[in-house]
Structure formats: C-alpha cells, structure tokens
N, C-alpha and C positions, 0 to 999 in steps of 0.2 A: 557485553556487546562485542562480536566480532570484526572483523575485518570487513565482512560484506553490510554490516549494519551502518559501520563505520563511513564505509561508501557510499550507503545509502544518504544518511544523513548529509552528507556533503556537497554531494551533487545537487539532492534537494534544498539546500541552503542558496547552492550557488544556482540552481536555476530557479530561484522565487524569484518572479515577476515585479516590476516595479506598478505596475495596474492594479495593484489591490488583489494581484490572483495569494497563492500559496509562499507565508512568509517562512524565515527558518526558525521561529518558533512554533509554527502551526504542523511542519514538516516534523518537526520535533514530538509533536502530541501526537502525530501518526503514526511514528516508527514507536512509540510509546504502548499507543495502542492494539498495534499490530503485536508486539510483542508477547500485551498481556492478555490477548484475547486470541492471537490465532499461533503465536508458538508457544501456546501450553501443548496442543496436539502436533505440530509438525514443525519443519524448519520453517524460517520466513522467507516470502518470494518477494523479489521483488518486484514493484509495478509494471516496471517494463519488459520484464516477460512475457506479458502477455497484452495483447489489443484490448482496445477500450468493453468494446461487448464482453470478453472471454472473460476479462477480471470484474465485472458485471455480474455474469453468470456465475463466478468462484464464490462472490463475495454472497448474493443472494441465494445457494446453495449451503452455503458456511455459516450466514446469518440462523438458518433452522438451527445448527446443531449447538453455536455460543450466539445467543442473545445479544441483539447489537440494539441502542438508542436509534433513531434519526436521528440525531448528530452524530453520532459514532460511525453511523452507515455513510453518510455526508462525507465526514473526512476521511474516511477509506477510498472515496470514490475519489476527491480531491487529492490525494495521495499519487490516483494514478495519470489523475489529468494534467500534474504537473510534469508527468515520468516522460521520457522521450517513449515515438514510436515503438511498439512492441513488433517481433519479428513473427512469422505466421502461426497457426494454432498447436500449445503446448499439450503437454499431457497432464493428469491428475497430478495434485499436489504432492510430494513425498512425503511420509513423514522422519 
C-alpha cells in the first residue's frame, strides 16, 4: 500500500461517524476491495475526487467490466459518502 492508500485509510478512519455511518474497519474493507477489484486495471482514485453522481457513474460503468456483489457495490458507494466534497467533474480514470 502506498502513501496515498495510506491517506486514504486514515482520514477514513478519522472521519467514521459516530451515528452508525462508515466505521474504520468498514473503511478498511473498502480500500480492501477497491484494491482487489479496481487496481488490478488502474491506479486507485480516491473518493473524493470526484462528486457523489460522477463516482456513481465510474463505479456503474466499472461494475460491467469487474463484477461487483450488492454489497460490494454498497461499500463502494459508502466509501464515497464518507469522503469529503469532491471538486467539479474529473476525467476518465488513469491507468
């Protein structure tokens, strides 16, 4: 895991919610799964790249090409609704 993984998970640690939202074990199975499911083809982005719709549309477009459960698709989703505000609309994912 890198440096930006590294951040990730920390920030998502340190912003789980005390309401029963995104714990840092749950954040943990995200960056988990994000790894093993969408940085087999590219780098990993983080959630807050991008607004709640645009990583919607990434993840429902991505879903066609690596097969995600409903929960799988769930905690992706959760992933980003933990994430602060994303800044306006990105480009295609790198790989």
């Amino acid at each position: 895991m890198g440096f930006t993984g590294f951040l990730l998970i920390m920030w998502l640690a340190a912003a789980a919610p005390d309401d029963g939202g995104t714990t840092a074990q749950q954040a943990d199975g995200a960056r988990r799964l994000m790894k093993a499911k969408c940085g087999r083809c590219h780098r990993l982005h983080e959630p807050a790249e991008y607004s709640t719709e645009e990583w919607k549309q990434w993840l429902d477009k991505m879903r066609k090409k690596v097969p995600l459960t409903p929960d799988q698709y769930d905690t992706l989703m959760s992933s980003h609704h933990s994430a602060p505000s994303a800044p306006a609309t990105q480009t295609a994912p790198s790989r």
